[in-house]
C-alpha positions in Angstrom: 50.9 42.6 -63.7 49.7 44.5 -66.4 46.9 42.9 -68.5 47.1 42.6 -72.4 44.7 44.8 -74.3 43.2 43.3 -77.2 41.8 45.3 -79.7 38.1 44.2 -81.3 37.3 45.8 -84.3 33.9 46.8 -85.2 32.0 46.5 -88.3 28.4 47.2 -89.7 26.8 43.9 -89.0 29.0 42.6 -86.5 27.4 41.0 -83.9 29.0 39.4 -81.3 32.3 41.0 -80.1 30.7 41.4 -77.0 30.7 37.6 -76.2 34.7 37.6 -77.2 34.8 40.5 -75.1 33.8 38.9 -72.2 35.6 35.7 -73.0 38.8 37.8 -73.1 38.1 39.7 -70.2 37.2 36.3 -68.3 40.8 35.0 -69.2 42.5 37.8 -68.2 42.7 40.5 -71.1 41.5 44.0 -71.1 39.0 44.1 -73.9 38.1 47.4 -76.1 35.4 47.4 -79.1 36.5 50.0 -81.6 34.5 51.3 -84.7 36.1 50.9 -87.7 36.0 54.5 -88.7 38.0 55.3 -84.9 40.4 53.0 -86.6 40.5 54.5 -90.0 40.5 58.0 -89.0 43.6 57.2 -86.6 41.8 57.6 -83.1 43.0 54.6 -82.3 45.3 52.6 -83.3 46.5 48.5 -83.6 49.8 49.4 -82.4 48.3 50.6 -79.1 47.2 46.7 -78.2 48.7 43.2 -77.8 46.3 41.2 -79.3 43.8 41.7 -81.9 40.4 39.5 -81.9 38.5 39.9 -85.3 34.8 38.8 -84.1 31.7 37.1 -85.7 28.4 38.0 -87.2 27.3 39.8 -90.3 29.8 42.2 -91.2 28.5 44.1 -94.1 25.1 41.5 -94.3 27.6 39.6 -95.9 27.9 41.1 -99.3 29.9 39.4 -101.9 30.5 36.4 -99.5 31.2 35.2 -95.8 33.4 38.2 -94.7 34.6 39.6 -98.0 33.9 43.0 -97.7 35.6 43.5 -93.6 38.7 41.5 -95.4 38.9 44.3 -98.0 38.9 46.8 -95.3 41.7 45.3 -93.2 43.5 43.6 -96.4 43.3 47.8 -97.3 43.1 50.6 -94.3 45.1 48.5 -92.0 47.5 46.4 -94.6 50.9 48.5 -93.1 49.3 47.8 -89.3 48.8 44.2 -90.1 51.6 43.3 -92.0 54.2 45.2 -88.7 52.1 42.8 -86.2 52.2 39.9 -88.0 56.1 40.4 -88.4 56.1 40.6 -84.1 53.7 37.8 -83.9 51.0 39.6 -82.3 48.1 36.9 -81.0 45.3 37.5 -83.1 42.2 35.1 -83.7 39.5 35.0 -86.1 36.0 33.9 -84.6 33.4 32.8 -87.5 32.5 36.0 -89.4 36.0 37.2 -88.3 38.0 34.3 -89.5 36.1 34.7 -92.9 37.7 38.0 -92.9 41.1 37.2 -92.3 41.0 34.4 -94.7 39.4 37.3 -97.0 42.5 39.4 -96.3 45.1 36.9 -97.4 46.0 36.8 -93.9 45.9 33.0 -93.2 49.2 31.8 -92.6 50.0 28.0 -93.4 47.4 27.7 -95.9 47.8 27.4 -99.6 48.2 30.4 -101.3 45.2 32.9 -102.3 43.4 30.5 -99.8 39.3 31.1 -100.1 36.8 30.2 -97.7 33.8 28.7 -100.2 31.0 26.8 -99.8 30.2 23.7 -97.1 30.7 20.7 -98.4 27.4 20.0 -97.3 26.0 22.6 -99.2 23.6 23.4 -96.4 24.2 25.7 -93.6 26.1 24.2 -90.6 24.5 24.9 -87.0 25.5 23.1 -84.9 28.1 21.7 -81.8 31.6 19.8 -83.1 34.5 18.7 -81.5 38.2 19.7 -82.5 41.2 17.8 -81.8 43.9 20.1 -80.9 47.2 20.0 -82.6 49.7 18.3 -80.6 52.6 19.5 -82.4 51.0 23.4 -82.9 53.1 26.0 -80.2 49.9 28.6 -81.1 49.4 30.5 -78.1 45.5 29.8 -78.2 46.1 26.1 -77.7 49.3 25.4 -76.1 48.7 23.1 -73.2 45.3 21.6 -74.5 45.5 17.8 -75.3 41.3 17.4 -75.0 38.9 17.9 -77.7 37.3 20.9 -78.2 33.7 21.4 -78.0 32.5 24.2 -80.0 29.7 25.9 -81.7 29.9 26.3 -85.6 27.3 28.6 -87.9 28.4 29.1 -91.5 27.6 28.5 -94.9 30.9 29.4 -96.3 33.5 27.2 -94.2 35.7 25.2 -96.4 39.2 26.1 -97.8 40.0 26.2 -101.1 42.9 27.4 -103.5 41.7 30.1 -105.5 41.6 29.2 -109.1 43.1 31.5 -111.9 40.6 32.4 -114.5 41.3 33.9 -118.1 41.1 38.0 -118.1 39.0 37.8 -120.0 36.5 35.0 -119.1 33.9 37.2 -116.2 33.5 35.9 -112.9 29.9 34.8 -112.6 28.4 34.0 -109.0 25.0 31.9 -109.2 23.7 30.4 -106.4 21.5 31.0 -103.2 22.0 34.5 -100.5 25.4 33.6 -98.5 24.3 32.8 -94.9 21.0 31.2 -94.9 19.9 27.7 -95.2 18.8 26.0 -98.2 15.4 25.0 -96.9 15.1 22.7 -100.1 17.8 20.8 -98.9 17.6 17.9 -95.7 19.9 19.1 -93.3 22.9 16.9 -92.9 23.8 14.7 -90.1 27.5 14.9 -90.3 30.1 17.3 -91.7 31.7 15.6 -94.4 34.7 13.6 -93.9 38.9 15.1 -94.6 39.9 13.9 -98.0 42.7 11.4 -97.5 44.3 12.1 -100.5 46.0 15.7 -98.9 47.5 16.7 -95.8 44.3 17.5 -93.2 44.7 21.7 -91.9 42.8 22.0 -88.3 42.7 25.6 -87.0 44.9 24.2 -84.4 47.5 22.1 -86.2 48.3 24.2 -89.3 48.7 28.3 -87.6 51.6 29.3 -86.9 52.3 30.2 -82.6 50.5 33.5 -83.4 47.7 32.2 -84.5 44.6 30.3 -84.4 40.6 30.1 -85.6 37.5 28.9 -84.4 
């Protein structure tokens, strides 16, 4: 049997597509790391793969936000690519830094639209081990079969979805705030991410991507 190549882009700052290279490879896949200007250039190509497996770190030392600036890349060299391989429900998976990304590129499906990743509701940078329920009802190829929680490692400052608010044209954007990425050391480190709101529908990675699709 042929094995499913799975494409792992490449950016300034990422850092660990060679641990989802490895995990790819250990379930079966035949993993390649490509530079982004191999991609932009047209060496290589998404429609050369089966899967595509956006991976964490740094990208770009986070500039502007968690992931912002690889989003603008893929939401703009690679928009046609995307868009055909979302249309034939190519697997692809956003870990940390490359979830951001996605999420960045308008690219998360069953979420609200011009979704945002923002700050923890914590407001402190999460580090640390969790456990996810997967969705019993999701057909996502990433977690069809699993009825056990997950235990996973999480490292973000910037985790929480939001709906992007609408602003006046001609009210400026501000940002204030601490660097994107590193702990508040001012601030005592939570014991426990912060409970769903009951008062709208809970999204887990699992539960709310379509079969395509999942995060972590």
């Amino acid at each position: 049997m042929t094995k499913p190549r799975v494409l792992i882009p490449v950016a300034l700052g990422t850092n660990r597509d060679h641990d989802l290279a490895l995990a790819f490879e250990a379930a079966g896949a035949e993993a390649t790391s490509v530079p982004l200007t191999a991609l932009r250039s047209g060496e290589v190509a998404l429609t050369d793969f089966q899967m595509l497996g956006v991976p964490g770190g740094f990208s770009y030392g986070d500039a502007l936000g968690a992931g912002r600036l690889l989003g603008l890349d893929l939401g703009s060299w690679f928009a046609d690519q995307l868009a055909e391989a979302v249309a034939r429900e190519m697997p692809i998976i956003g870990v940390c830094n490359g979830f951001q990304a996605l999420v960045s590129a308008g690219l998360l499906p069953g979420a609200p639209a011009k979704a945002v990743l923002t700050e923890n509701q914590s407001h402190v940078f999460e580090c640390r081990w969790v456990m996810l329920q997967p969705g019993l009802a999701s057909n996502s190829v990433w977690t069809n079969g699993l009825t056990e929680p997950l235990r996973c490692p999480v490292a973000h400052a910037e985790g929480a979805v939001r709906r992007r608010r609408s602003r006046s044209p001609s009210r400026p954007r501000v940002r204030v705030g601490c660097a994107r990425g590193r702990p508040r050391r001012h601030h005592r480190r939570s014991t426990a991410i912060p409970p769903t709101r009951t008062d709208r529908p809970a999204m887990s990675p699992a539960s709310a991507m379509p079969p395509a699709w999942c995060s972590a």
